[in-house]
C-alpha positions, 0 to 999 in steps of 0.5 A: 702188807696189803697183796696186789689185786687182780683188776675186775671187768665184767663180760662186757668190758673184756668184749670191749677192751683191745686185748690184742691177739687172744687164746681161750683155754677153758675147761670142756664143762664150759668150753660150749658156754664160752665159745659162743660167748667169746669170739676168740681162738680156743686152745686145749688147756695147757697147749702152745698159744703162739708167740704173737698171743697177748692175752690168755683167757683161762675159763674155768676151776681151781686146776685150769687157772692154776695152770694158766698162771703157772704157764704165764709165770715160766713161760710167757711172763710178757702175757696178759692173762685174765682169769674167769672162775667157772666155779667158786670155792677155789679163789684161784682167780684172785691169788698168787699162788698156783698148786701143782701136781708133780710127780705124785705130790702138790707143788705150791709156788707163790709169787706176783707173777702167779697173780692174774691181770684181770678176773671177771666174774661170770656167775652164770657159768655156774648155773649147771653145778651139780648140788654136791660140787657146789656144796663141797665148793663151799667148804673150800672157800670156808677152809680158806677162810678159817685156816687163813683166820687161825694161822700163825702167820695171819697178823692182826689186819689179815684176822680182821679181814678175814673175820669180816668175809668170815661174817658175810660167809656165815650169812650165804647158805651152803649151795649155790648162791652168786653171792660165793664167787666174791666170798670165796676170792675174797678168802682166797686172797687173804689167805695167801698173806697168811697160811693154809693148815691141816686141812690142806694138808689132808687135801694135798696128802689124800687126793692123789691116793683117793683118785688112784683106789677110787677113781669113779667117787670124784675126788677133788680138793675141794671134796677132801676140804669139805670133808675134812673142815669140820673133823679138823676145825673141832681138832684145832679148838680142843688143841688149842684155847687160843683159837676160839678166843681169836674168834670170838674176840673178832666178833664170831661165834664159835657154835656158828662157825662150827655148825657151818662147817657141819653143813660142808661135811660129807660123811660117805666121803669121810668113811671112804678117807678115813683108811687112808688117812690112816696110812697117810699120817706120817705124811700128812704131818710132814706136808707144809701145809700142816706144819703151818696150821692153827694148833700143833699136830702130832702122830697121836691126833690120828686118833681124833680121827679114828674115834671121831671125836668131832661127832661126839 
């Protein structure tokens, strides 16, 4: 079944539309760019927009438009609300999924309610991210990509969208390049009408307790993807022969799509996570995510990541 898709404008069109009473909540990286740009009230993420508002605008990445459709879904479902990403990589503009954090642990609701209205790509928002954000940006997109491909959920038109965006991925370079925003919505999107892997559930498992013992290296979701996509992509090929027979009966290379998560890993990042995936296993294993992923993970696939197997 083909997932509903939010409706795109450009800058130009949102200026022009009648969106009646509107708030802006956008993150404080952007919030100097979108204040001059969009002549409407600016509220703090997450802070009461008031009951007259008919359109929320939620400029920014994955975290702020995810809060944006959660507060629309159970709070304003009558809100018209229009999803601007500050970066790519998240796809979180064109989904209708919302991650959570709760108590410690990631929340996953989907639904069309979590779907915005509207996205409008804004590209040059992204002008001033660091080479290191939009690396690790990139991998986020491509764990979208490969997880939704491999999933057992993913059905035969899913596999051959997905291997489509997968081929025009293979051709952007790692870094900053307009061309992501597109790619990565398009994964984005895919993905919600198959499943996430093992990779999201590192992610999902991980980031809380990275964030906790090392406050000041800039954990994130999308830092903790890039890291793990390439340790986890080669785990899924030895697990499993029907993976890369998936692939390459859609026309993909294996070496490319391996050499391409090679490019997103980040090895500091991988030598400061690998203790804590240790401790983490048992729940990695138990994380919904996982449970869906490409090939069958069990407690003794710790050691392909304690020996690195991937690099050998």
């Amino acid at each position: 079944m083909e997932t509903p898709r939010p409706d795109v404008w450009s800058l130009s069109r949102l200026l022009a539309e009648d969106l009646g009473p509107t708030v802006v909540w956008a993150s404080p990286s952007v919030r100097s760019r979108t204040q001059a740009a969009l002549p409407f009230p600016h509220h703090d993420p997450g802070e009461g927009i008031g009951g007259d508002t008919q359109t929320l605008i939620a400029v920014g990445g994955g975290t702020l438009l995810d809060l944006a459709k959660r507060y629309r879904a159970e709070s304003a479902p009558g809100l018209r609300l229009v999803a601007v990403a500050s970066i790519w990589g998240s796809g979180a503009e064109a989904s209708p999924i919302a991650v959570m954090n709760e108590e410690g642990r990631k929340v996953i609701r989907m639904g069309s309610a979590y779907l915005p209205d509207v996205r409008v790509p804004w590209t040059a928002l992204a002008d001033s991210v660091s080479r290191e954000a939009a690396e690790a940006a990139c991998g986020d997109a491509w764990s979208h990509a490969l997880e939704g491909f491999l999933s057992p959920l993913a059905d035969a038109a899913v596999q051959e969208e997905l291997a489509s965006v997968i081929s025009e991925m293979l051709a952007l370079p790692i870094g900053r390049d307009d061309r992501w925003f597109e790619a990565s919505a398009s994964a984005c999107r895919l993905q919600s009408r198959a499943s996430v892997g093992l990779v999201h559930g590192i992610a999902h498992t991980l980031e809380g307790p990275l964030r906790a013992v090392q406050p000041d290296f800039g954990w994130g979701h999308a830092r903790l993807c890039s890291t793990f996509l390439w340790p986890v992509l080669s785990l899924d090929l030895s697990l499993s022969a029907g993976a890369a027979s998936r692939l390459e009966a859609s026309g993909l290379e294996v070496a490319a799509i391996l050499d391409a998560a090679r490019r997103v890993y980040l090895e500091e990042a991988y030598e400061r996570a690998i203790p804590l995936l240790e401790v983490h296993w048992p729940a990695v294993l138990r994380d919904p995510s996982t449970r869906t992923n490409g090939a069958l993970v069990r407690a003794p696939q710790i050691e392909h990541f304690r020996r690195r197997a991937f690099a050998a």
